[in-house]
ZALUM-692673 format. One record per residue (C-alpha): x negated, y, z. Coordinates in pm, whole numbers, plus 50000, padded with zeros to 5 digits. Example, Ala and Ser with C-alpha at 12.3 -4.5 7.8 and 13.67 -1.06 7.14 Angstrom:
2
487704955050780/486334989450714/
% end
This chain:
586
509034835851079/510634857451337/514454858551464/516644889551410/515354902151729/511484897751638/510804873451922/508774845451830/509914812651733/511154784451589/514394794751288/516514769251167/519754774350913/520814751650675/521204763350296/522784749450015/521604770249737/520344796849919/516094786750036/516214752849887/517884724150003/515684718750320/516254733750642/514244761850731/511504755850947/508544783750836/507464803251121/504444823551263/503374847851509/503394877351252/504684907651448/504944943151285/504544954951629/500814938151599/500054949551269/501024983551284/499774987451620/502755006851806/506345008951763/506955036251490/505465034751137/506125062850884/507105061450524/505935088350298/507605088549942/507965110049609/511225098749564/514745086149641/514235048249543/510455049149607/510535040449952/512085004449816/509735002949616/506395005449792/507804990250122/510924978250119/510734941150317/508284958350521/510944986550603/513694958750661/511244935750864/509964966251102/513774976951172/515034939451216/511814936951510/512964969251639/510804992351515/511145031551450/510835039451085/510655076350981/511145077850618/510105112050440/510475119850108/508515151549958/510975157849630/514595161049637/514715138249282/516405163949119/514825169148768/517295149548607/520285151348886/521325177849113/519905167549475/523305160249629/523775127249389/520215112149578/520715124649904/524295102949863/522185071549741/519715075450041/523065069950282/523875036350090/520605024750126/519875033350469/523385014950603/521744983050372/518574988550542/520024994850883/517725026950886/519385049151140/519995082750906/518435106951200/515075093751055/515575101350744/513595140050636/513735152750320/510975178750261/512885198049944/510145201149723/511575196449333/510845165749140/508865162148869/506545194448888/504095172448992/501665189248742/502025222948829/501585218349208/498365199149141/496715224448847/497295253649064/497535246849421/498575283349565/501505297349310/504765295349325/506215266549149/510335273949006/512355245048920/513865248148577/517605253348769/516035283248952/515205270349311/511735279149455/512495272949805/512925237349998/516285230950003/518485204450114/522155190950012/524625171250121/525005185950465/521435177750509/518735207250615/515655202150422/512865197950737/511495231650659/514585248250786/515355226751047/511725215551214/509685247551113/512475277751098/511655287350777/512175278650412/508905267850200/507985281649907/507125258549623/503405256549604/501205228149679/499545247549998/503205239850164/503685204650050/500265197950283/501415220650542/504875203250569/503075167050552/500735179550832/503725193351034/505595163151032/503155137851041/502155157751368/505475157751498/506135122051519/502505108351536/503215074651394/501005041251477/501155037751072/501875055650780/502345040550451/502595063650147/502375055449766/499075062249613/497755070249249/500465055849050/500955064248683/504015092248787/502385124548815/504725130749133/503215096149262/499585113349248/500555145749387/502095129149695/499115105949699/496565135149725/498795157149917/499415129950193/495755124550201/494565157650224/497305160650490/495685130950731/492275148450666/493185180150866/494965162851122/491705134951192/490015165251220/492015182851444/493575155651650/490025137051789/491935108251940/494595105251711/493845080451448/497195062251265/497245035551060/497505044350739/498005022250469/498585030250076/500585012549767/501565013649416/505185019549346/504885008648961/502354982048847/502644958649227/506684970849219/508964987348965/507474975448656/506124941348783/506034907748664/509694894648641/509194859948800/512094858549045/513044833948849/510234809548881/510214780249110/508644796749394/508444828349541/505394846749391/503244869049532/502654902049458/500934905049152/499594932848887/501674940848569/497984951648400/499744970048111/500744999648397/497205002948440/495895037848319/492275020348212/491584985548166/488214993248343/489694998948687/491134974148944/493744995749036/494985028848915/493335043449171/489785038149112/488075038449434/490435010749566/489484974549464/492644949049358/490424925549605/490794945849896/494324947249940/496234935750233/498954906950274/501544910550481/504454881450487/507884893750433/511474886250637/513534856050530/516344875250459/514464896050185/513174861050069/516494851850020/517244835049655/520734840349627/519644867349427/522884898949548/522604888149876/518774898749898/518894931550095/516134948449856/518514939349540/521204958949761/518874984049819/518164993849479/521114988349385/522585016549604/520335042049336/522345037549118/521825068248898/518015050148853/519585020048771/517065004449002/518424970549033/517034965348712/513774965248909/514944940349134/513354907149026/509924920148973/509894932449363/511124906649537/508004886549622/506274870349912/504084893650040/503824929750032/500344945249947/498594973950074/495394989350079/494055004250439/492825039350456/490605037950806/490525067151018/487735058251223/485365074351017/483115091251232/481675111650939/484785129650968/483475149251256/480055153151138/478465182651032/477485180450623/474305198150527/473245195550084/469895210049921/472475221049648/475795221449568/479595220749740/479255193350016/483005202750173/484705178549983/482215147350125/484565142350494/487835152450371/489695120150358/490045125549981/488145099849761/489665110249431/491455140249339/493045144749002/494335186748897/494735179948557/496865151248484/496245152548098/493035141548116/491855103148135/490055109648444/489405138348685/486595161148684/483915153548911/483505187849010/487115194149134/486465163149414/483085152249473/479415169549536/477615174749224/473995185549338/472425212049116/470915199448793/467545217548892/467745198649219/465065172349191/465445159049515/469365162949616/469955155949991/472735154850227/472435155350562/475135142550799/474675154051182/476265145651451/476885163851766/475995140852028/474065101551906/476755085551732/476425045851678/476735037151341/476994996151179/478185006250824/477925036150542/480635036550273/479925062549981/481915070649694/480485080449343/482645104649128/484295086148870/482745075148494/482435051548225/479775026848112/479495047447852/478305079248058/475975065648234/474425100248316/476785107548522/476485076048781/473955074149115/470765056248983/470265045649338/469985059449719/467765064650014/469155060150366/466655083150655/468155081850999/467075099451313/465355071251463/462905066951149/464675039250996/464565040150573/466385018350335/466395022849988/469345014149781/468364996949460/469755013749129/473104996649055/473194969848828/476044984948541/476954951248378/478934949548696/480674980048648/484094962448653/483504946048976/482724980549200/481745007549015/482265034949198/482195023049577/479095014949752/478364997550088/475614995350297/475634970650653/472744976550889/471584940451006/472964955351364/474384986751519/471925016851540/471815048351758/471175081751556/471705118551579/471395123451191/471595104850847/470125115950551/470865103950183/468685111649936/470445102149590/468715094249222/470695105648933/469905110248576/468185146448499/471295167348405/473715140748471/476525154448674/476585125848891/477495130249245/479795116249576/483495120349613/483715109549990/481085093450273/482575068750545/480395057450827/482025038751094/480525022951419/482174991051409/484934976151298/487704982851524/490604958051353/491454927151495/492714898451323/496984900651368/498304873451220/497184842350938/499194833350633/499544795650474/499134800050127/499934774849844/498454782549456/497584814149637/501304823049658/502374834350049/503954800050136/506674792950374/508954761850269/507234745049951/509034720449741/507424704349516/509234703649201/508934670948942/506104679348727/504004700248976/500994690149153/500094693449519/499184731949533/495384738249704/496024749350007/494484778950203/495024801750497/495104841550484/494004865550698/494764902650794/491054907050890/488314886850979/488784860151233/486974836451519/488034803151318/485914785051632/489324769651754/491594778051468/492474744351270/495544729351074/497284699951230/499994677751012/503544670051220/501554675451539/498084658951483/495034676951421/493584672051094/490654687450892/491774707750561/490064685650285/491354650650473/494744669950488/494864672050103/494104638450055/496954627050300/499544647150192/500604633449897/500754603850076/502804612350411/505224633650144/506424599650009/508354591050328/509414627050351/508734662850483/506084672850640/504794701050891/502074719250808/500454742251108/497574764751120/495944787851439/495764786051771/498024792952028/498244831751985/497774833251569/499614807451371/501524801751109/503854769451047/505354752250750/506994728850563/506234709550250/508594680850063/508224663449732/511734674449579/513974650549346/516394652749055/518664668049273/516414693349394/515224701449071/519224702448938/520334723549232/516894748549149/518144749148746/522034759348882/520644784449083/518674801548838/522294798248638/524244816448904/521774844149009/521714855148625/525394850348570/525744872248932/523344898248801/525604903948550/528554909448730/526824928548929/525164949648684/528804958648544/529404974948914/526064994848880/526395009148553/530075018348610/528235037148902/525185052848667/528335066748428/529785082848746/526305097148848/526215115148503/528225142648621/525775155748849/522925153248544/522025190848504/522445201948132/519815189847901/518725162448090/
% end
């Protein structure tokens, strides 16, 4: 764990309730500085609560270490409530946050019109109190007015345009921005950020961010409530928030699997359950009655998924024997303009060669020879049902006369990658051109939403996690009743483990000795756990707890519920007093 400062080191602070009764010893050489690669990391958000939501310890963490954060939200969250009662609820959370207000931007487009700005992506959208221009309130210039002279009308065109612009402006190391959740606004901010990054790779050669994506409602807002439980969880799925049971995530061309771990800062660990600055946080939006949320976001880790922007395909030229091959390097995998439907139309995002095409082709070309490890390719979306409309299989050509064929896709393991396809040449080739020839049911619409081809993989290994029962570990007690958890490490990306190995109050010990001794060393008390080198580690400390442990665990849980009531009298008195701004109807 890192100081208030972000410096590495060694924390210690005695707790009573608060973190167990142990003194704090968890530590590592986890930097946000590392991870995000820079100083400034953007945060791109539907709406006023969101930003909490998707990235909340992460926000905290990055400021505590020193960090720019830009926050940006897109809507003003005024469907329900005139602007000026968010805009007031930001200012709370930023002073909790200690988020400097000057990098704070609200864009000013109008909340929940999500549908119309995706089903028709050029008119002029009017929000149902009359606005069709950004706007801001509170004092506050929407960034329109202020950054591009100009007011925007409401159409989706100017949602991209104003993403672009200020994405451009500040060119962050990383942006993180909420992906497909189940809120239509969610999606359109999703696909709108997305599109956004497209132009700009394009565009901007050498400029390639960061970008990671999250879920505000099924990882966040309407989580599993185990803040209760006698650890810290990890982030995990409430499955019920997911739009088909067939899909990993909501978004199907990102895998639950491939997410990334990131620890979070003690104080958003803390148990004391009011003094946890993300509690605070949503409890400044008060006219959500987010603190409600509170105890199914507060976990261990925070998740993301990583968008790469090294894809060279992105600067390739894109040749088909039939059909629209535009949408193959846009940085769009999936695309949704009717939010009614189940899933998107495979037409409105991916290629779809010609049914007559017996032979469909694409031809990616590059303007000067390009080395190339790894092809991604992503299928348009179905069911097992519609099997018609899947690739039967795929042949790789390449400049230098290499051919691989693909095998047809084995669909009773449909739920484990459907849609997303990998191939890894055994080592890095030199080509000029790559041509995929694809096998697809005759009149199937079956086709590719996106290719990625990268050279190699640029990411380095940042930082390694312990974890215990899977959970993000830091301090572990261990409770009466419960076992030894299996212990593991975690890693950002993959790692030289040559001179990586865990050591036990000092001494170097192998991982399956270590389980056998720990029990054993526990008995005569704590013990510190350590794994990495000298650059990458992370350090622990386990304890078998007693009766009193376990008594002083049971009072807390006592006192964080009775406080969360108190509490919640202070909030709703607050959601009453937020009612006058409700606009009519609403």
């Amino acid at each position: 764990m890192e100081n208030a400062s972000g410096a590495k080191g060694q924390v210690v602070k005695n707790i009573s309730l608060n973190n167990e009764d142990l003194t704090i010893m968890s530590y590592s050489s986890f930097k946000y500085r590392d991870f995000f690669g820079g100083n400034t990391v953007m945060v791109i958000v539907p709406h006023q609560d969101d930003e909490i939501n998707i990235a909340g310890a992460t926000i905290y963490g990055a400021i505590e270490e020193g960090l720019d954060v830009i926050l940006v939200y897109v809507t003003n969250g005024d469907y329900q409530y005139k602007a000026d009662i968010r805009y007031k609820e930001v200012i709370k959370m930023a002073k909790i946050m200690h988020l400097p207000l000057k990098n704070i931007h609200f864009l000013g487009f109008p909340d929940g019109y999500g549908k119309e700005f995706l089903s028709n992506r050029e008119s002029i959208v009017t929000h149902h109190a009359g606005f069709s221009q950004t706007h801001g309130a509170c004092n506050i210039q929407d960034y329109a007015s202020k950054y591009m002279g100009r007011l925007l009308d409401y159409t989706y065109t100017n949602i991209v345009l104003a993403l672009e612009d200020i994405i451009l402006r500040f060119k962050p190391n990383a942006i993180i921005a909420v992906d497909h959740d189940i809120h239509v606004d969610h999606k359109l901010t999703s696909i709108a950020v997305e599109e956004a990054i497209g132009i700009i790779l394009k565009k901007q050669v050498t400029y390639k961010p960061k970008v990671l994506k999250s879920f505000a409602y099924d990882t966040n807002f309407e989580s599993i409530n185990d803040y209760y439980d006698n650890h810290l969880e990890s982030t995990v799925q409430n499955r019920q928030w997911i739009k088909d049971k067939r899909w990993s995530t909501n978004n199907p061309m990102l895998l639950w699997a491939d997410r990334i771990r990131i620890p979070v800062p003690q104080a958003c660990r803390n148990t004391v359950l009011i003094e946890n600055p993300i509690f605070k946080a949503l409890g400044s939006h008060m006219s959500q009655s987010s603190y409600k949320h509170g105890p199914k976001l507060i976990n261990g880790d925070q998740v993301f998924w990583e968008r790469r922007t090294d894809n060279v395909a992105l600067h390739a030229t894109i040749t088909a024997t039939s059909g629209d091959c535009s949408k193959l390097n846009d940085f769009l995998r999936y695309d949704v303009r009717d939010v009614t439907k189940n899933i998107a139309s495979s037409i409105e995002y991916a290629w779809i060669p010609d049914t007559k095409d017996n032979k469909p082709t694409i031809t990616i070309s590059f303007n000067k020879p390009t080395t190339i490890e790894r092809i991604d390719w992503f299928e348009n979306v179905w069911f097992e049902s519609d099997e018609l409309n899947g690739l039967q299989g795929v042949t790789i050509k390449t400049s230098n006369g290499l051919e691989v064929n693909v095998p047809q896709y084995s669909y009773p393991l449909f739920e484990d990658c459907p849609y997303m396809k990998t191939y890894v040449f055994e080592h890095p080739i030199v080509v000029e051109w790559i041509a995929m020839t694809v096998t697809k049911a005759k009149e199937g619409i079956a086709g590719i939403s996106e290719i990625e081809i990268y050279s190699f993989n640029e990411s380095k290994p940042t930082f390694c996690h312990i974890v215990a029962n899977q959970q993000f570990a830091y301090d572990w007690t261990i409770y009466r009743r419960e076992s030894l958890p299996s212990i593991y490490v975690y890693y950002d990306s993959m790692l030289d483990k040559t001179d990586m190995e865990f050591s036990i109050d000092g001494n170097s010990i192998k991982r399956d000795f270590m389980m056998d001794y720990i029990p054993v060393m526990i008995q005569h008390g704590p013990v510190n756990i350590r794994y990495g080198n000298d650059t990458i580690y992370h350090e622990m400390i386990i304890k078998k707890g007693n009766i009193i442990d376990s008594i002083r665990k049971e009072c807390l849980k006592i006192y964080n519920k009775f406080m969360y009531v108190l509490r919640k009298i202070k909030y709703r008195i607050g959601f009453n007093m937020a009612q006058k701004y409700r606009y009519k109807g609403f």
